[in-house]
C-alpha positions in Angstrom: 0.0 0.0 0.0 1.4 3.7 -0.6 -0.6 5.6 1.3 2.3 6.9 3.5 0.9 7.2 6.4 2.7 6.7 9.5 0.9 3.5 10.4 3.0 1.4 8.7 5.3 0.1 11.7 6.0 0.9 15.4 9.8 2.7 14.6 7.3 5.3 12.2 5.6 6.7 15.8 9.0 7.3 16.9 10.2 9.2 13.8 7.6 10.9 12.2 4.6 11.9 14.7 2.4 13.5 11.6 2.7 12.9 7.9 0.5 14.4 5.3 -2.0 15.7 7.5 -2.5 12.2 9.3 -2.2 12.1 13.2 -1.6 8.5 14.2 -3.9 6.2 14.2 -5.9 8.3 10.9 -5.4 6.8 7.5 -8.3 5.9 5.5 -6.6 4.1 2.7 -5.5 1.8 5.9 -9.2 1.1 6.9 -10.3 0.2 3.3 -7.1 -2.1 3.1 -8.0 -3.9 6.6 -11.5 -4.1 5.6 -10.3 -5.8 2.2 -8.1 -8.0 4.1 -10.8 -8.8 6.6 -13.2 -9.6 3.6 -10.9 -11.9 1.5 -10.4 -14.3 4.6 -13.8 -14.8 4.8 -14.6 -15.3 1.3 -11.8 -18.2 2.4 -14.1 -19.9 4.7 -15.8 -21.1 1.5 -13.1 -23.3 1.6 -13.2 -24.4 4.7 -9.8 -21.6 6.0 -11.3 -19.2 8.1 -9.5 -17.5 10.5 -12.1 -15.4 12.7 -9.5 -14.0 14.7 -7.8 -12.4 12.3 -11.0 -10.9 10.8 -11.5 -9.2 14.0 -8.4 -8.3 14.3 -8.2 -7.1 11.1 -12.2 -4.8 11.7 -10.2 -3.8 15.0 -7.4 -2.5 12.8 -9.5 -0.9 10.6 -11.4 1.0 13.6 -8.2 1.8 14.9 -7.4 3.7 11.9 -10.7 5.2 10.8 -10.5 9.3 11.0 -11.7 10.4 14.4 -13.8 13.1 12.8 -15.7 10.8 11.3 -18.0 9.6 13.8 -20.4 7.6 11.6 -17.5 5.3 9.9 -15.7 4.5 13.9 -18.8 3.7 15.2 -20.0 1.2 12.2 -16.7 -0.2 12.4 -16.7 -0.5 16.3 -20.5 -2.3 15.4 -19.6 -4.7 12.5 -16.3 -5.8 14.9 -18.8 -6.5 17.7 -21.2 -8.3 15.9 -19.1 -10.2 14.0 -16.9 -11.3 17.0 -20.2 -11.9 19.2 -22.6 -13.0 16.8 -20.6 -14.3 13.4 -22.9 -11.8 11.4 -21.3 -10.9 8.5 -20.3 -7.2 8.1 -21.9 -5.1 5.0 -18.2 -4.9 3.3 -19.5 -2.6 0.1 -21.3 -0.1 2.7 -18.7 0.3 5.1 -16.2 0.9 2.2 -18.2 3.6 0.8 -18.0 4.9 4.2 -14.4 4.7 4.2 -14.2 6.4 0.7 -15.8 8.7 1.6 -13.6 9.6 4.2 -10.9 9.6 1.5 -12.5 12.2 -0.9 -13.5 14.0 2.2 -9.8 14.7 3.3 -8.3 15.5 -0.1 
């Protein structure tokens, strides 16, 4: 991903604190790629490879890194993590990506 953002490894918090506008932890290219990631492992359990941990970790990621000034996209993230890891429902990957796009166009 090139999306520069300083949430690419722990030695980037040390070194850069902001980059491109981003604060830690705010990168919405890095919520649509954990959200991408957390939908491809799924579409894996067809074949019988599911890994439900990492698909919550991989929602909590994407939470994690979802603009804070975006209220509605954290709190849909923070809700599809939950019911997934409660429940096993299935998050609505095509809305909450528009959600996260829109973040995107929003910031640029």
């Amino acid at each position: 991903m090139s999306c520069e953002c300083v949430n690419k490894s722990r030695k980037s918090y040390v070194r850069r604190p902001v980059i491109a506008g981003n604060s830690i932890g705010e990168c919405a290219e890095c919520v649509v790629s954990h959200l991408t990631n957390a939908r491809n492992i799924i579409k894996d359990a067809v074949k019988g490879r599911v890994d439900r941990y990492r698909v919550v970790w991989h929602l909590a990621s994407a939470a994690n890194k979802a603009p804070k000034n975006n209220r509605v996209l954290s709190q849909a993230l923070l809700d599809a993590r939950r019911n997934y890891q409660r429940d096993g429902v299935i998050p609505d990957w095509d809305w909450l990506i528009h959600l996260s796009r829109q973040g995107i166009n929003a910031t640029n």
